[in-house]
KEKE-3310 file (N, C-alpha, C; in steps of 0.2 Angstrom, whole numbers, plus 5000, padded with zeros to 4 digits):
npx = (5004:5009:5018:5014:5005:5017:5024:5009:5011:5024:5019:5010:5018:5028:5016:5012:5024:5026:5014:5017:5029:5024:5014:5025:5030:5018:5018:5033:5029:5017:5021:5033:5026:5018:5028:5029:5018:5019:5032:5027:5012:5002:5000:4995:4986:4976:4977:4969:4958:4955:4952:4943:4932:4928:4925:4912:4904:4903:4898:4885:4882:4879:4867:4859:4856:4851:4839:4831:4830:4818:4811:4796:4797:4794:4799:4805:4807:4817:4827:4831:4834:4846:4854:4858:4862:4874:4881:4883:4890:4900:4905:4906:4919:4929:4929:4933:4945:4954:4946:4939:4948:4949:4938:4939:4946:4941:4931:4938:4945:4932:4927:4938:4935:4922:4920:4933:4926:4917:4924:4931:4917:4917:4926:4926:4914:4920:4930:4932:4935:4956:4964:4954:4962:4970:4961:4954:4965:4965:4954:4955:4967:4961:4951:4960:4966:4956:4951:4963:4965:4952:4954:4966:4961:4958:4969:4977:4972:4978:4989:4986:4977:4986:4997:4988:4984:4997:5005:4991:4993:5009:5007:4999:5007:5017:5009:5006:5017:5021:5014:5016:5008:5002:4990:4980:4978:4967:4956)
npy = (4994:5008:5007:5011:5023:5031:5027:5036:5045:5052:5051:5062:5073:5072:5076:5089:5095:5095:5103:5113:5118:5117:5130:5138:5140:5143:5156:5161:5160:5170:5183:5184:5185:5196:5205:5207:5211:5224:5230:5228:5237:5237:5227:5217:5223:5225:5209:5207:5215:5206:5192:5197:5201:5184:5178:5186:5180:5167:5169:5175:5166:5156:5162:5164:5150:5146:5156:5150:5136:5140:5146:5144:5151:5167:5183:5180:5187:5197:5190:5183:5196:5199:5191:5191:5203:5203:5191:5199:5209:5204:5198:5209:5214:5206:5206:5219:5224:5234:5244:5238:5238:5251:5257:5249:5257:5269:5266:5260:5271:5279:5271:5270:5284:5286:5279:5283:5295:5290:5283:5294:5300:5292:5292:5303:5303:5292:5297:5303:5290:5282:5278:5287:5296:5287:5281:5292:5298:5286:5288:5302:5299:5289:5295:5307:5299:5293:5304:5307:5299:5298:5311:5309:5299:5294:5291:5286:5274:5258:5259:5260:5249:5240:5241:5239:5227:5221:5225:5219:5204:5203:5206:5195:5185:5188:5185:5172:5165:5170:5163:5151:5137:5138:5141:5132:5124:5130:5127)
npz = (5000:5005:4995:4983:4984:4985:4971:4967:4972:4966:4952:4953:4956:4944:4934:4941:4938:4922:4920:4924:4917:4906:4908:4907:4897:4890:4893:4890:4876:4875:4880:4869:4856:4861:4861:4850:4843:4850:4842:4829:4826:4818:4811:4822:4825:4812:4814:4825:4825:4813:4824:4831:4821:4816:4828:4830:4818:4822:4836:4828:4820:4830:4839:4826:4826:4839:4838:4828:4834:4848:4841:4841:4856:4864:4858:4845:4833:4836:4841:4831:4821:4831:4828:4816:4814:4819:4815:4802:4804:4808:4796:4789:4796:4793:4782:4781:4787:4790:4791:4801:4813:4815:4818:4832:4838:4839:4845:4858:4862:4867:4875:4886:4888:4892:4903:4910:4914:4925:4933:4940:4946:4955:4961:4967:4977:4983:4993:5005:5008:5012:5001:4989:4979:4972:4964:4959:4950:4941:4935:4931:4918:4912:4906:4899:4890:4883:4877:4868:4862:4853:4848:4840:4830:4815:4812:4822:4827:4822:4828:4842:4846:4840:4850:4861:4863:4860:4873:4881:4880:4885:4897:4902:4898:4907:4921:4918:4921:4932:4940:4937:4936:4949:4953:4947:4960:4965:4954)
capx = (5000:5015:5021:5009:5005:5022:5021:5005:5013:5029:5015:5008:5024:5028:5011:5012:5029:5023:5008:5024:5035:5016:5013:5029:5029:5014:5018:5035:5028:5014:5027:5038:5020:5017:5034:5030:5013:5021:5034:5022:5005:4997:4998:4994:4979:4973:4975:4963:4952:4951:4950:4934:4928:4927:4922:4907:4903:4904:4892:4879:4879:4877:4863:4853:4853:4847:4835:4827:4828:4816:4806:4790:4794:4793:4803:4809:4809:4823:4833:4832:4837:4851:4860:4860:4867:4879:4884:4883:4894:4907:4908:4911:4924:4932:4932:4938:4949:4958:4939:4937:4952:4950:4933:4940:4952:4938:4927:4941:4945:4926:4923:4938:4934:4916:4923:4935:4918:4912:4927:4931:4913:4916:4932:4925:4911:4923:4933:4935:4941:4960:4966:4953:4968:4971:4951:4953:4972:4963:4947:4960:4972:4957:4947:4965:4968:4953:4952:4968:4962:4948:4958:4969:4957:4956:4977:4981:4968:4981:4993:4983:4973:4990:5000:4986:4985:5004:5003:4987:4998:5014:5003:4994:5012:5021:5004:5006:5023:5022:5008:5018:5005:4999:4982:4978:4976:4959:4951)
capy = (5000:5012:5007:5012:5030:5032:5030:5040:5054:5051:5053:5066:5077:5072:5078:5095:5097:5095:5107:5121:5119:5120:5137:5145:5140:5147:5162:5167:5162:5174:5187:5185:5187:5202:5210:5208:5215:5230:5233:5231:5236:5239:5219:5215:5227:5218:5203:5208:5213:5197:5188:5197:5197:5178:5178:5189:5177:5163:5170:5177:5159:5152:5167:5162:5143:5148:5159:5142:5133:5143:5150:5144:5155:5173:5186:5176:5192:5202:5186:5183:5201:5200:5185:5193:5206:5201:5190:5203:5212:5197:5197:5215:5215:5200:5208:5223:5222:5238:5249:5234:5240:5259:5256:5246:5261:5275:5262:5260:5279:5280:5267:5276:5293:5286:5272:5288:5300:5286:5281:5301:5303:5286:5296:5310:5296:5289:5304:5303:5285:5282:5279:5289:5297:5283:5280:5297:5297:5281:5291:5308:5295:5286:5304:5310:5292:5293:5311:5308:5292:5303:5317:5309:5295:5287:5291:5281:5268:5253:5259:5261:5243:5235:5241:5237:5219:5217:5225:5212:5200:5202:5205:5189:5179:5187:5182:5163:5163:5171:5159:5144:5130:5136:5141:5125:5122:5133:5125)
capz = (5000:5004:4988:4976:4987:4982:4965:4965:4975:4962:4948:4953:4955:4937:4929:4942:4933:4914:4922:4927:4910:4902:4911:4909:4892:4886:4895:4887:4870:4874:4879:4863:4852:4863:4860:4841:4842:4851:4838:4825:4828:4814:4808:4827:4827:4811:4819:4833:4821:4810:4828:4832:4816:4816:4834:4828:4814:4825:4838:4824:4819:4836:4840:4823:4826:4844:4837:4824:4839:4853:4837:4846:4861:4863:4853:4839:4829:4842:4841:4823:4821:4834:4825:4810:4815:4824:4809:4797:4807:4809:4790:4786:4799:4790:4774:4778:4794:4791:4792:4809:4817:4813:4822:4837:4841:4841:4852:4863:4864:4871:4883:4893:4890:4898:4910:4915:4918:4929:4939:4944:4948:4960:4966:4974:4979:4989:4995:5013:5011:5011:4993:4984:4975:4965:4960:4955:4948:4934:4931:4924:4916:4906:4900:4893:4885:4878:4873:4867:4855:4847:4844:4833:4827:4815:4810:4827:4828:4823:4835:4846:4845:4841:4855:4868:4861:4864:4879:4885:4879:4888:4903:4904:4900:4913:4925:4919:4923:4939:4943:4936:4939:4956:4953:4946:4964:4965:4950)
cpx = (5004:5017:5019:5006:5012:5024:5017:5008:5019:5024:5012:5013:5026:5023:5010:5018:5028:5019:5015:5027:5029:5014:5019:5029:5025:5016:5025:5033:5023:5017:5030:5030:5017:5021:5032:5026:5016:5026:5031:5013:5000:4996:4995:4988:4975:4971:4969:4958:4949:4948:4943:4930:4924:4923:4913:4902:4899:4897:4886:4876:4874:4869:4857:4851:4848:4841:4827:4826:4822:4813:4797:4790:4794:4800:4808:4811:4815:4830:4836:4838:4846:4856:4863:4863:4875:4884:4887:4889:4903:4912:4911:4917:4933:4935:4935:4939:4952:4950:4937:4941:4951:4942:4932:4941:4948:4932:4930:4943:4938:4927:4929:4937:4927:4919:4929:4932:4917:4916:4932:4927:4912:4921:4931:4918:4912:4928:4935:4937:4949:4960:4961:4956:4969:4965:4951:4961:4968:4957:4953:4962:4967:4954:4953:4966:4962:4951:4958:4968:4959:4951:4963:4965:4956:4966:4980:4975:4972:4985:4991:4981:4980:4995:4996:4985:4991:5002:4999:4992:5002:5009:5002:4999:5015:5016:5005:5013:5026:5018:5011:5015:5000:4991:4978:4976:4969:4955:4948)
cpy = (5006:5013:5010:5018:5030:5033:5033:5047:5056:5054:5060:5073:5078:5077:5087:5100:5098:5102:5114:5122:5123:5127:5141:5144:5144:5157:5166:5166:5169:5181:5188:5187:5194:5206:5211:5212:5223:5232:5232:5229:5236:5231:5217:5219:5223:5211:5201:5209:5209:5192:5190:5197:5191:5177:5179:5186:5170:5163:5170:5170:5155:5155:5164:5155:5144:5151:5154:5139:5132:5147:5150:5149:5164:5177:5185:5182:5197:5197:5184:5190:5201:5195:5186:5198:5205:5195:5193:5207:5209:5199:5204:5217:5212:5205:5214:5226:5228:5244:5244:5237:5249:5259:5253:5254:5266:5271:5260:5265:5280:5277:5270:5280:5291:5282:5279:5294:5295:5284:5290:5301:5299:5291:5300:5306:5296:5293:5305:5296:5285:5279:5282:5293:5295:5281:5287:5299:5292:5284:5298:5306:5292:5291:5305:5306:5294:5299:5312:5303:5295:5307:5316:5301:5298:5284:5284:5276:5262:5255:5260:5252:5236:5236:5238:5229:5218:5219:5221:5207:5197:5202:5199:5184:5181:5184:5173:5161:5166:5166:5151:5138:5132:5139:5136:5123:5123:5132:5118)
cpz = (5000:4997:4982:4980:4984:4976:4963:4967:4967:4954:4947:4954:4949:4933:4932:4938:4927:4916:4922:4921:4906:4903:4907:4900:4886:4887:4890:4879:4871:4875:4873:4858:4855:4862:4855:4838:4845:4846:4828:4825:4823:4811:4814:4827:4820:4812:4823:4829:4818:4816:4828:4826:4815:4822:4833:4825:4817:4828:4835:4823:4824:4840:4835:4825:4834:4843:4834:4831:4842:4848:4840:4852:4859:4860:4848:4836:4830:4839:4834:4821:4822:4831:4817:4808:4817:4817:4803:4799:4807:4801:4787:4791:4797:4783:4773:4785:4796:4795:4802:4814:4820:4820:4831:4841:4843:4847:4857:4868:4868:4877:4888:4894:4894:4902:4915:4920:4926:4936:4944:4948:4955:4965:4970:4977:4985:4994:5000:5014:5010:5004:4988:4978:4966:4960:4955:4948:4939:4931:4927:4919:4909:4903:4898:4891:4879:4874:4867:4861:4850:4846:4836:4829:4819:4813:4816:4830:4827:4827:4840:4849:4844:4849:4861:4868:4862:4870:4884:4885:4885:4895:4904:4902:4906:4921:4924:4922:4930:4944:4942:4940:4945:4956:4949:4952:4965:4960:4953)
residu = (UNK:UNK:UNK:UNK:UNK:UNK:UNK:UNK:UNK:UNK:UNK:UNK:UNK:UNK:UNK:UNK:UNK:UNK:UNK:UNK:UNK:UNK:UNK:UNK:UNK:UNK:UNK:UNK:UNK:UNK:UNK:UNK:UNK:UNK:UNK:UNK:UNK:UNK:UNK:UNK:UNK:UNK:UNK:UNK:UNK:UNK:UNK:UNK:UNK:UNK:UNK:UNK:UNK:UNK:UNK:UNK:UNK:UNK:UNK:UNK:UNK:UNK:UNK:UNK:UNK:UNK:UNK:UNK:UNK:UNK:UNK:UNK:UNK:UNK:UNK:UNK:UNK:UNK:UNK:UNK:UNK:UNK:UNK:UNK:UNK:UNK:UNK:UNK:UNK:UNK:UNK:UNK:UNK:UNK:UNK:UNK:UNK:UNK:UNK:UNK:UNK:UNK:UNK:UNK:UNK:UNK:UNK:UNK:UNK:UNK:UNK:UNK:UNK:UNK:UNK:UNK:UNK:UNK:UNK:UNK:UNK:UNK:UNK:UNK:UNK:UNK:UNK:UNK:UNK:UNK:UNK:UNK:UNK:UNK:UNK:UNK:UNK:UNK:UNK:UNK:UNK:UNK:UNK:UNK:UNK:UNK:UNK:UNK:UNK:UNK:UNK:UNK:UNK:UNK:UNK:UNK:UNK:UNK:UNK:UNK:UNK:UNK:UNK:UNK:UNK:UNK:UNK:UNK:UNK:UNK:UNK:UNK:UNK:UNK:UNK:UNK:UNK:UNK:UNK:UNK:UNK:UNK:UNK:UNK:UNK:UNK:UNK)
# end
């Protein structure tokens, strides 16, 4: 009985290793792909593009079979609608990635210039607690980003959309490789 706990413990060492090489692995190819996209963004910003394009495509798909499905119940016409759009959408993003991207960049300039409205107005919200500062430091920070997006929009939409896809990128390898395996635990 010893023996064979032994070999299990012994296996299982084995496979949390695999599990660790596996992490760090992915992490610095995501890092090296992130470098890439940072020194050139305008092929990393279409990229991002064609992703979601596809993604879009994928959904509308997934949205209209949904919609055939549950046509008996109520608002078949909304669903219908919404898969076709969303389809539709996939595909002109597909076929012309550069107009996809140009679009991303001025929908990202927004959501901070509003996401930085909302987290100022939390700032002063929270204002007698200690670190409002900083609540207020990320609400200035995102209205000049995004001010600073639309302004020169649509000229800095692939720099924009490629730089912050490397940026996520490198982000989310250096997190795998900080985490090397150990939140497998918490799954």
């Amino acid at each position: 009985m010893a023996f064979s706990d032994g070999i299990s413990q012994a296996s299982d060492r084995t496979v949390a290793s695999a599990h660790v090489r596996g992490d760090v692995a992915w992490g610095v190819l995501l890092i090296i792909i992130g470098a890439v996209a940072v020194m050139m963004p305008a092929i990393a910003a279409l990229a991002t593009a064609l992703a979601l394009g596809w993604l879009l495509i994928v959904g509308g798909v997934c949205e209209l079979a949904y919609a055939v499905q549950t046509r008996g119940r109520g608002g078949f016409g909304w669903k219908l609608t919404s898969g076709i759009l969303t389809f539709v959408l996939g595909i002109a993003i597909v076929a012309f990635p550069v107009g996809g991207a140009l679009s991303l960049g001025l929908l990202v300039g927004a959501c901070l210039f509003v996401g930085g409205i909302a987290r100022t107005a939390l700032a002063f919200h929270l204002k007698p607690l200690r670190g409002w500062g900083w609540v207020l430091f990320d609400g200035l920070l995102s209205i000049v980003l995004g001010l600073v997006i639309g302004i020169g929009w649509p000229a800095n939409s692939l720099l924009v959309i490629g730089v912050l896809t490397g940026v996520w990128l490198i982000s989310t390898g250096v997190w795998r490789i900080a985490l090397r395996g150990h939140w497998r635990a918490y799954t």
